[in-house]
Backbone as XML, in Angstrom:
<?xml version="1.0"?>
<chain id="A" units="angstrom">
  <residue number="1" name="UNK">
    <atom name="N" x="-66.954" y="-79.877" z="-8.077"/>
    <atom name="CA" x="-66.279" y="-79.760" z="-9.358"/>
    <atom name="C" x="-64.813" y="-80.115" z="-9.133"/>
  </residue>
  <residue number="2" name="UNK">
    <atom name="N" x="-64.024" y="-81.073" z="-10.103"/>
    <atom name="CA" x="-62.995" y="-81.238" z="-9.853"/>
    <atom name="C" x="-62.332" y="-81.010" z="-11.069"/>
  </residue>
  <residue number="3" name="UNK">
    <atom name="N" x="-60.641" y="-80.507" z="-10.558"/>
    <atom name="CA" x="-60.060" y="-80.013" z="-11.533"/>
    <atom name="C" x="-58.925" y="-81.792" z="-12.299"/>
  </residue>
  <residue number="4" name="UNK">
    <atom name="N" x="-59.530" y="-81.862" z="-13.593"/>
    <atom name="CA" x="-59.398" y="-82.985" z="-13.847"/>
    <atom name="C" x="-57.485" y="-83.021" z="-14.865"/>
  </residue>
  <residue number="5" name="UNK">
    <atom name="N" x="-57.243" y="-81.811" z="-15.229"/>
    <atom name="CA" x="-56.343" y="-81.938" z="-15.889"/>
    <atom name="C" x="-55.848" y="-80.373" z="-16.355"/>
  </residue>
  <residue number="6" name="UNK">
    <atom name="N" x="-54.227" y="-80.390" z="-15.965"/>
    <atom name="CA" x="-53.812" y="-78.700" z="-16.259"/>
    <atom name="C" x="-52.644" y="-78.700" z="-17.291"/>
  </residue>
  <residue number="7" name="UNK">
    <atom name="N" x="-52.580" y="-77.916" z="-18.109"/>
    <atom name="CA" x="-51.438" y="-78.241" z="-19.316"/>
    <atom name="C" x="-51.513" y="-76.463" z="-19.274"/>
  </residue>
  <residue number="8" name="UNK">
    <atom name="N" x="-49.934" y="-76.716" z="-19.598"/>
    <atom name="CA" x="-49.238" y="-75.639" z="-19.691"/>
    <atom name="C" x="-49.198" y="-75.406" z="-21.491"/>
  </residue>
  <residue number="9" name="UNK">
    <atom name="N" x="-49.447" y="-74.171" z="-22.023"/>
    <atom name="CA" x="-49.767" y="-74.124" z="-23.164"/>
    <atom name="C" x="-48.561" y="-72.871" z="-24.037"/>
  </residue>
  <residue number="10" name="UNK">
    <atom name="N" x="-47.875" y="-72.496" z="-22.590"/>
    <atom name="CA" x="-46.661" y="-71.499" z="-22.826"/>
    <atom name="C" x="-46.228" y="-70.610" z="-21.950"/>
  </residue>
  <residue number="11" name="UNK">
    <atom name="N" x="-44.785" y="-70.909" z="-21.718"/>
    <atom name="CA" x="-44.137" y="-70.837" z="-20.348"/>
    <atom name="C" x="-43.284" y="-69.314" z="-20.981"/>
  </residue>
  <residue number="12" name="UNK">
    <atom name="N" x="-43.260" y="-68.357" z="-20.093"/>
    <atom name="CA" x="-42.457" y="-67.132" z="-20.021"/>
    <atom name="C" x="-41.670" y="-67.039" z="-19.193"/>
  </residue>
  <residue number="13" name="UNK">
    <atom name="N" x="-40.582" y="-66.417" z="-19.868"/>
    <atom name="CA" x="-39.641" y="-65.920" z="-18.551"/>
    <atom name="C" x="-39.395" y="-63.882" z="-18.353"/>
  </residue>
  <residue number="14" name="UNK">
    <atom name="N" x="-40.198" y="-63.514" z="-19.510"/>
    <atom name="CA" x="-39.878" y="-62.234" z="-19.680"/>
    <atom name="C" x="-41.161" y="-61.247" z="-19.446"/>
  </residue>
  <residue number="15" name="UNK">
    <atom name="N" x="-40.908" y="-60.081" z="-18.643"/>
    <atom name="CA" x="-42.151" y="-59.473" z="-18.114"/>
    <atom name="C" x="-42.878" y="-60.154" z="-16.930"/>
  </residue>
  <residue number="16" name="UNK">
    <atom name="N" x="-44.058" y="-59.784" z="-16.631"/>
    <atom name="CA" x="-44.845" y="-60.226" z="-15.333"/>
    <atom name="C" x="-45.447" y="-62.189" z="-15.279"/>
  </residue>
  <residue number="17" name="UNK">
    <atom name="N" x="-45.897" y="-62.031" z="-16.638"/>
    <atom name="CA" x="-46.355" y="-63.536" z="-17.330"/>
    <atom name="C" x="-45.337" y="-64.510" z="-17.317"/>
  </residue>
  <residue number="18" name="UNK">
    <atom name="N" x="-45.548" y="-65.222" z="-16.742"/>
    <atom name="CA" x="-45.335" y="-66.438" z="-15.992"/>
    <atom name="C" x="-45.395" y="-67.902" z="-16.849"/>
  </residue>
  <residue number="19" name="UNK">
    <atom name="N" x="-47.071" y="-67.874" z="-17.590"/>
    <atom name="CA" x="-46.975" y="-69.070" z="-18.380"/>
    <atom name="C" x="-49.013" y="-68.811" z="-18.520"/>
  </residue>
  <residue number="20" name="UNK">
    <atom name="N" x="-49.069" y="-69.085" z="-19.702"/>
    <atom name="CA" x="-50.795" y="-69.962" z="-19.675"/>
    <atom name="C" x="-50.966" y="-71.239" z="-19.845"/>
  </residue>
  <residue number="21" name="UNK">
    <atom name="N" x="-52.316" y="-71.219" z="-18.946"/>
    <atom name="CA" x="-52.561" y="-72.883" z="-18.987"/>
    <atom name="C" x="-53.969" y="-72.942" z="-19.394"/>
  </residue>
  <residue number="22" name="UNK">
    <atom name="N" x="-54.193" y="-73.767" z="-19.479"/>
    <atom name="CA" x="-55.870" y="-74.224" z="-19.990"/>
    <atom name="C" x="-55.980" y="-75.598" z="-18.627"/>
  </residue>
  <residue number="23" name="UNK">
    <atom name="N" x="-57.304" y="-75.482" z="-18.091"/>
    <atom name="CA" x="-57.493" y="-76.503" z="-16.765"/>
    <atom name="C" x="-59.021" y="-77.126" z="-17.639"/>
  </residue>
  <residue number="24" name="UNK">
    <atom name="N" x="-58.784" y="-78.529" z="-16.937"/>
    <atom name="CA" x="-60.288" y="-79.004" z="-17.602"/>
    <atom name="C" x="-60.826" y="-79.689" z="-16.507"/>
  </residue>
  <residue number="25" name="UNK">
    <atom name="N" x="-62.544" y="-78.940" z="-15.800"/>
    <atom name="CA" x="-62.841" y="-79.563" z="-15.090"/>
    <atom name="C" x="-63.740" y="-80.890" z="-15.625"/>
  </residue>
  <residue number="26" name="UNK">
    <atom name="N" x="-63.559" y="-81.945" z="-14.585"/>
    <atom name="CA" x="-64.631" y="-82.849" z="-14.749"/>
    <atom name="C" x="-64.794" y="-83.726" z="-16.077"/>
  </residue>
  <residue number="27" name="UNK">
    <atom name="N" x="-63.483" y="-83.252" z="-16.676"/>
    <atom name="CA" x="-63.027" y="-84.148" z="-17.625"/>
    <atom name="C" x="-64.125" y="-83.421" z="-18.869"/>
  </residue>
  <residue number="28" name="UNK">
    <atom name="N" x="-64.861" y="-82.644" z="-18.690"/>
    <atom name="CA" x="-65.958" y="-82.014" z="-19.801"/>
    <atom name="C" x="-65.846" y="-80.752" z="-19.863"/>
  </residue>
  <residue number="29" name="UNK">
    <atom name="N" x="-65.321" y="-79.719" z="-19.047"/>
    <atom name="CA" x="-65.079" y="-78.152" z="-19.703"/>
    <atom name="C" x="-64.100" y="-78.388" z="-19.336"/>
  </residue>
  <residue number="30" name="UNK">
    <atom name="N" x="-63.539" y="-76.911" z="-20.096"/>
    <atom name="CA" x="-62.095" y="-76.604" z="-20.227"/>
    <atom name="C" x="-62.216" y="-75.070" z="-20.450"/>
  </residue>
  <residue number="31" name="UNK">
    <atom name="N" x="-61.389" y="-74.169" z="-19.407"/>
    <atom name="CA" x="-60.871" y="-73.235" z="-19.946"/>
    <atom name="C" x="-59.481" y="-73.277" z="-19.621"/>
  </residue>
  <residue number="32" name="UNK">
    <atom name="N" x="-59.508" y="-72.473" z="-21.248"/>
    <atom name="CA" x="-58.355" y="-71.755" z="-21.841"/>
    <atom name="C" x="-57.853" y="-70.481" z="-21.613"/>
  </residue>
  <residue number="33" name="UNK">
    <atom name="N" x="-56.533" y="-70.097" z="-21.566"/>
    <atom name="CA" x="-56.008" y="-68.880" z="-21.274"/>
    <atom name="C" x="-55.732" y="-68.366" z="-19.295"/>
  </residue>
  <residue number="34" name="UNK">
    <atom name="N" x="-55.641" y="-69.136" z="-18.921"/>
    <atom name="CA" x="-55.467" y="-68.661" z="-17.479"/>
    <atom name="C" x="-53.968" y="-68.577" z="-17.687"/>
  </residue>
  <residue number="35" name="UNK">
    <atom name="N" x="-53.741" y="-67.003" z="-17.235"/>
    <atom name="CA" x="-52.236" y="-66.554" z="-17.240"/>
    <atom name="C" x="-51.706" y="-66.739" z="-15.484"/>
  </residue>
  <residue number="36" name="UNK">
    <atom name="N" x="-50.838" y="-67.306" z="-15.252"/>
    <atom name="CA" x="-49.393" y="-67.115" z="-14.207"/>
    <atom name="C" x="-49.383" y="-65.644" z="-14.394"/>
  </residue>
  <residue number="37" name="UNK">
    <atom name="N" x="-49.464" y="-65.001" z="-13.302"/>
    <atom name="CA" x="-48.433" y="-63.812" z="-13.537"/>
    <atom name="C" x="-47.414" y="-63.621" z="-12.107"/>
  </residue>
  <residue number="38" name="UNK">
    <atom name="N" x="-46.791" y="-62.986" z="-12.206"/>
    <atom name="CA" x="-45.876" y="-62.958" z="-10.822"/>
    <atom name="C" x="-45.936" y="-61.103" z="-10.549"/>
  </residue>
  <residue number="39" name="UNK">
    <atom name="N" x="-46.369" y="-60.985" z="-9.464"/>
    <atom name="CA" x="-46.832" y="-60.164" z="-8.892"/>
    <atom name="C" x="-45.926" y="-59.697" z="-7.819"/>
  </residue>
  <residue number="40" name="UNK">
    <atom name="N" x="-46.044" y="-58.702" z="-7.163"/>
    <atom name="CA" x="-44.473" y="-58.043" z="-6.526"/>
    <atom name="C" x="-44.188" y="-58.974" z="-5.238"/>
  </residue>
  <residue number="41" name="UNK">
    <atom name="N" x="-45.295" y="-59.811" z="-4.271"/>
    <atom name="CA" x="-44.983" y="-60.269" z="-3.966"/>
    <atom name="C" x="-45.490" y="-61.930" z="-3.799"/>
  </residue>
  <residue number="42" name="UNK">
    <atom name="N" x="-45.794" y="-62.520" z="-4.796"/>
    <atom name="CA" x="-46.341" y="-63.896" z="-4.967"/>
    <atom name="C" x="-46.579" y="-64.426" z="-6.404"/>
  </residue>
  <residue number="43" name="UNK">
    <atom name="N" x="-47.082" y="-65.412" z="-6.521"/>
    <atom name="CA" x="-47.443" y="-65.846" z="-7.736"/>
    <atom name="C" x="-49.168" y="-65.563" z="-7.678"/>
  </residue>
  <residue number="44" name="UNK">
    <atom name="N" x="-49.891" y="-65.185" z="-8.828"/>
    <atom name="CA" x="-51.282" y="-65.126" z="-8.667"/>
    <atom name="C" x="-52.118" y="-65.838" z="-10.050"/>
  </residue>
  <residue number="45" name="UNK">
    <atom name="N" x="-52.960" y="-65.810" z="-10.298"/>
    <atom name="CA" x="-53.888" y="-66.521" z="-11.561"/>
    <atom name="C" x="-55.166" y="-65.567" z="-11.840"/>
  </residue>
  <residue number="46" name="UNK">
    <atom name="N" x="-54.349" y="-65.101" z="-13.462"/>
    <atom name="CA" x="-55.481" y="-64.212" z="-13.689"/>
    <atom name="C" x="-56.518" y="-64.753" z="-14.790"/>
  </residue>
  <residue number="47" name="UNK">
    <atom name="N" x="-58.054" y="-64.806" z="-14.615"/>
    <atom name="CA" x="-58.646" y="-65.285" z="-15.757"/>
    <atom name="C" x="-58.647" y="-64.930" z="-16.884"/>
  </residue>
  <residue number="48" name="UNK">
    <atom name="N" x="-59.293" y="-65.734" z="-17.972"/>
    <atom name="CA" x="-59.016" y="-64.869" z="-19.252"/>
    <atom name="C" x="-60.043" y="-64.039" z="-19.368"/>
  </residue>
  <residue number="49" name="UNK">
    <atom name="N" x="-59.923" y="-62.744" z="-20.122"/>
    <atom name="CA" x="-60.811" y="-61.486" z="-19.942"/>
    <atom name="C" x="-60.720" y="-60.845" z="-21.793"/>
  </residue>
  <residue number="50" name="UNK">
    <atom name="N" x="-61.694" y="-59.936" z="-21.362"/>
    <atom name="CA" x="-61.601" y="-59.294" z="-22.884"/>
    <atom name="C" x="-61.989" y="-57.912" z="-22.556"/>
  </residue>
  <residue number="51" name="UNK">
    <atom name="N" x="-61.270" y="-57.523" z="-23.447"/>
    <atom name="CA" x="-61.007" y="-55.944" z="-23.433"/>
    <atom name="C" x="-62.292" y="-55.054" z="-23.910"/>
  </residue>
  <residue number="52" name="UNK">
    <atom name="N" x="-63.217" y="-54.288" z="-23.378"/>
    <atom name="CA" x="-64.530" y="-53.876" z="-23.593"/>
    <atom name="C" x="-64.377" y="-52.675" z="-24.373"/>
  </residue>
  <residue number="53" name="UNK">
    <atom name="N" x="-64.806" y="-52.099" z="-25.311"/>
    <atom name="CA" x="-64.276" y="-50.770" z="-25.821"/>
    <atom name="C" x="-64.456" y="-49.712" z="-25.090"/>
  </residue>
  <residue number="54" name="UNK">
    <atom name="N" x="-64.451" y="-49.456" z="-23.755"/>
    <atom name="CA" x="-64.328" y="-48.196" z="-22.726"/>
    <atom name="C" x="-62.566" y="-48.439" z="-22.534"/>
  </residue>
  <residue number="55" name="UNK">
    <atom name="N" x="-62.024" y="-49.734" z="-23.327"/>
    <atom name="CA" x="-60.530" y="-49.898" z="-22.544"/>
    <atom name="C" x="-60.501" y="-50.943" z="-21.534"/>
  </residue>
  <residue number="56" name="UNK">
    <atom name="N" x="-61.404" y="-50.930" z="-20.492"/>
    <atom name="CA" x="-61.400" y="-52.221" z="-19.326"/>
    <atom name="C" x="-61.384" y="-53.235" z="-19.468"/>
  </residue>
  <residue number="57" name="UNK">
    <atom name="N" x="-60.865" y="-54.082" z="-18.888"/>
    <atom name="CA" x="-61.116" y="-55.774" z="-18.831"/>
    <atom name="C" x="-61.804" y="-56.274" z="-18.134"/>
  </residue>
  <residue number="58" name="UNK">
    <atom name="N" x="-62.958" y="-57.225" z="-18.659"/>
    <atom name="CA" x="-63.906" y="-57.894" z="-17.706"/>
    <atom name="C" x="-63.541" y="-58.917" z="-18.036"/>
  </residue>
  <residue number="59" name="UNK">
    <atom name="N" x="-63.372" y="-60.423" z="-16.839"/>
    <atom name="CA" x="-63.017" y="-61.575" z="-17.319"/>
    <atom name="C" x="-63.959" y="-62.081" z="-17.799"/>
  </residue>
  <residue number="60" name="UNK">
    <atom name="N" x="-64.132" y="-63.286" z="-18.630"/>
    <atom name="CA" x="-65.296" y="-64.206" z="-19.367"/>
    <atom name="C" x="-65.435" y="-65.420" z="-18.359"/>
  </residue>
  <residue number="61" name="UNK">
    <atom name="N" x="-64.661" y="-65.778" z="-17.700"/>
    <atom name="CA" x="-65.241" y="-67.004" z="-16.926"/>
    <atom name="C" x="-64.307" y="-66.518" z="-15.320"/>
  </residue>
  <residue number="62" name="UNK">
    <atom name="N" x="-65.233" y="-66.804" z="-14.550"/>
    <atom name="CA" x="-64.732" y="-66.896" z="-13.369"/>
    <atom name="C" x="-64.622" y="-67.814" z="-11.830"/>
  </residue>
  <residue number="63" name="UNK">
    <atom name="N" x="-64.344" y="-68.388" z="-11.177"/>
    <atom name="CA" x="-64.926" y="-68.652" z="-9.472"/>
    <atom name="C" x="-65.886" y="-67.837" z="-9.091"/>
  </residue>
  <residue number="64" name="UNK">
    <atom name="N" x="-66.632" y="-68.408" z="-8.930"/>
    <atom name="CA" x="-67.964" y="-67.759" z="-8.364"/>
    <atom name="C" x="-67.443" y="-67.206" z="-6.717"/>
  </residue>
  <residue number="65" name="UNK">
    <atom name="N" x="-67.075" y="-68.521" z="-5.833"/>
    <atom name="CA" x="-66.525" y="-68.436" z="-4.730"/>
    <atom name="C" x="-65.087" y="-68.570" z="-4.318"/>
  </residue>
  <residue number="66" name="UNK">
    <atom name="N" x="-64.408" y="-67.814" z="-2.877"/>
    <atom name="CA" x="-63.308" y="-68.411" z="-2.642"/>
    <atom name="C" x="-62.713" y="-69.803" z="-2.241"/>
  </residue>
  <residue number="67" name="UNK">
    <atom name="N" x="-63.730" y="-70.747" z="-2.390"/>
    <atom name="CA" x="-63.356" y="-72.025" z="-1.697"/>
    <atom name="C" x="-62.875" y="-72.411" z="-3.608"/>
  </residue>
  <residue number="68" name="UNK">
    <atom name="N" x="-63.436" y="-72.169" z="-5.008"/>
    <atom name="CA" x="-63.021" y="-72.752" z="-5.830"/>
    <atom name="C" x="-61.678" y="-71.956" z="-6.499"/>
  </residue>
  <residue number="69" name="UNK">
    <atom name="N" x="-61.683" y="-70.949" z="-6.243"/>
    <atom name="CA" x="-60.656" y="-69.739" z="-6.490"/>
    <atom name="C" x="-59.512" y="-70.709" z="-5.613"/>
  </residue>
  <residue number="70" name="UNK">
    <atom name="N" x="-59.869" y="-70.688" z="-4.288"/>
    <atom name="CA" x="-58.269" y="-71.152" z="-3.936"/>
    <atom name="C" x="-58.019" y="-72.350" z="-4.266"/>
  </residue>
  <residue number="71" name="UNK">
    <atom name="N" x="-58.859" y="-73.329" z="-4.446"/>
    <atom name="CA" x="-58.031" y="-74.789" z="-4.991"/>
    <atom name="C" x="-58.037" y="-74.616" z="-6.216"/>
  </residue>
  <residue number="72" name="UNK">
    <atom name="N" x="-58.238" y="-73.850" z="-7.269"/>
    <atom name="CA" x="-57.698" y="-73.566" z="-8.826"/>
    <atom name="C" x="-56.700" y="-72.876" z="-8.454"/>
  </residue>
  <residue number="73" name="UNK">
    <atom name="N" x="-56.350" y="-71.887" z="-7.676"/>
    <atom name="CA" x="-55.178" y="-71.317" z="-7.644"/>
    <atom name="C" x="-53.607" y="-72.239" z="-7.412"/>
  </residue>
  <residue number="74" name="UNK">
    <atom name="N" x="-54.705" y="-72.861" z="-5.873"/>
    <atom name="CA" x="-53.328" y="-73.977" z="-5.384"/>
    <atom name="C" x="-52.718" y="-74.709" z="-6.684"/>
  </residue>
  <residue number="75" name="UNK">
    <atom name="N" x="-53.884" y="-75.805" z="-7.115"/>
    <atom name="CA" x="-53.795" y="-76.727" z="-7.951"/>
    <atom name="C" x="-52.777" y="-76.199" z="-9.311"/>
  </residue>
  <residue number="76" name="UNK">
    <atom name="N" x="-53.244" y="-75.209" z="-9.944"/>
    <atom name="CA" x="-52.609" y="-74.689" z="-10.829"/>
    <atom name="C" x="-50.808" y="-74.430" z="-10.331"/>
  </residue>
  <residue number="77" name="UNK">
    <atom name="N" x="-50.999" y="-73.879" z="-9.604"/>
    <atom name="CA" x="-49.112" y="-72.550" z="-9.001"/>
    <atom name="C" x="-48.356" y="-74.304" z="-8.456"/>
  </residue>
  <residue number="78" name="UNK">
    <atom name="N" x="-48.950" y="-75.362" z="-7.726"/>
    <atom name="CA" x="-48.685" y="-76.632" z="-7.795"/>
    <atom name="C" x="-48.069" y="-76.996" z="-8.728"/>
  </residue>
  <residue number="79" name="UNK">
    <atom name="N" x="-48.600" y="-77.215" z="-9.691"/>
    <atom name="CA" x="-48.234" y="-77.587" z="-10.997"/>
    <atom name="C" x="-47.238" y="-77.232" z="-11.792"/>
  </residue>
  <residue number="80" name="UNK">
    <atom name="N" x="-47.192" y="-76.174" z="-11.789"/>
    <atom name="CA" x="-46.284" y="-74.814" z="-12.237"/>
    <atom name="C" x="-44.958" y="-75.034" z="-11.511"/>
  </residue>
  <residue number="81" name="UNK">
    <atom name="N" x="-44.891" y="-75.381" z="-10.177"/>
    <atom name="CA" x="-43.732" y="-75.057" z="-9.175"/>
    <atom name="C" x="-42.952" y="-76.286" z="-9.631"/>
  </residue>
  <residue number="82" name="UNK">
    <atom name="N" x="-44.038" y="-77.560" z="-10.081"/>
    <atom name="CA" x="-43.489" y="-79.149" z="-10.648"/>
    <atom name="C" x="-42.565" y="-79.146" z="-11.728"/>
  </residue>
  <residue number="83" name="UNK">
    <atom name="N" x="-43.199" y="-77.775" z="-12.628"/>
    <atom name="CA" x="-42.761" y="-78.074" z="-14.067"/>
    <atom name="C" x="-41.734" y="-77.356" z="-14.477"/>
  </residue>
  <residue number="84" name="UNK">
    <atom name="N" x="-41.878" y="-75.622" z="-13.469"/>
    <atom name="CA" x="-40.310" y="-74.748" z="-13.640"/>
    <atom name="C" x="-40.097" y="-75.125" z="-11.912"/>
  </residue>
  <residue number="85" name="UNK">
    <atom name="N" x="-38.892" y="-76.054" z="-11.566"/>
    <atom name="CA" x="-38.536" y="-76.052" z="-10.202"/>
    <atom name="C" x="-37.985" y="-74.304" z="-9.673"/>
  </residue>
  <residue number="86" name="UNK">
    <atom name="N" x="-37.656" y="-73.893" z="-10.644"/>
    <atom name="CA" x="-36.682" y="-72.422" z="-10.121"/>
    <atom name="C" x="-37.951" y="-71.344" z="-10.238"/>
  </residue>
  <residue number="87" name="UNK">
    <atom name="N" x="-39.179" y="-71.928" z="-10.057"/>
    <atom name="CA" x="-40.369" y="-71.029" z="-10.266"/>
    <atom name="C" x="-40.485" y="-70.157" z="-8.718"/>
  </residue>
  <residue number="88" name="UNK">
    <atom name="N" x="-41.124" y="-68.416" z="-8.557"/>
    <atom name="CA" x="-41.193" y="-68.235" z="-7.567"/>
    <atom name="C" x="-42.009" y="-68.125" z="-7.109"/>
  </residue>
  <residue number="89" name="UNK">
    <atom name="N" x="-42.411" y="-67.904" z="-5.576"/>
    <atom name="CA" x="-43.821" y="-68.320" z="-4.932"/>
    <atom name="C" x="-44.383" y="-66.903" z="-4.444"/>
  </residue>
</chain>
């Protein structure tokens, strides 16, 4: 699966959130809502999730494995580092 295209859909500077993006693999899916957040010590990528009425969040789409987790992560915080240079890591 390749990650065919990442757009930034809204960039933050205030609080933990960082920016969302929407990634489209393979030129035929696309998700939407993957938040930047900046975390105490790195940048991380949280999926988009929905709030269950116990209160919890379960995400709706995920990496199955860590080999696709880390090149969506890279690929994405990549991107990000391109578009705010004063972004932190």
């Amino acid at each position: 699966m390749e990650i065919t295209d990442v757009r930034f859909r809204r960039f933050s500077d205030s609080g933990r959130l960082r920016a969302l993006v929407s990634v489209t693999f393979d030129g035929v899916f696309a998700v939407h809502d993957i938040k930047i957040i900046e975390g105490d010590d790195r940048l991380f990528l949280a999926m988009p999730s929905r709030r269950t009425p116990d209160g919890k969040y379960h995400d709706i789409v995920h990496p199955v494995g860590p080999a696709l987790r880390d090149a969506l992560e890279t690929r994405v915080l990549d991107e990000y580092r391109r578009a705010v240079p004063t972004a932190q890591m």
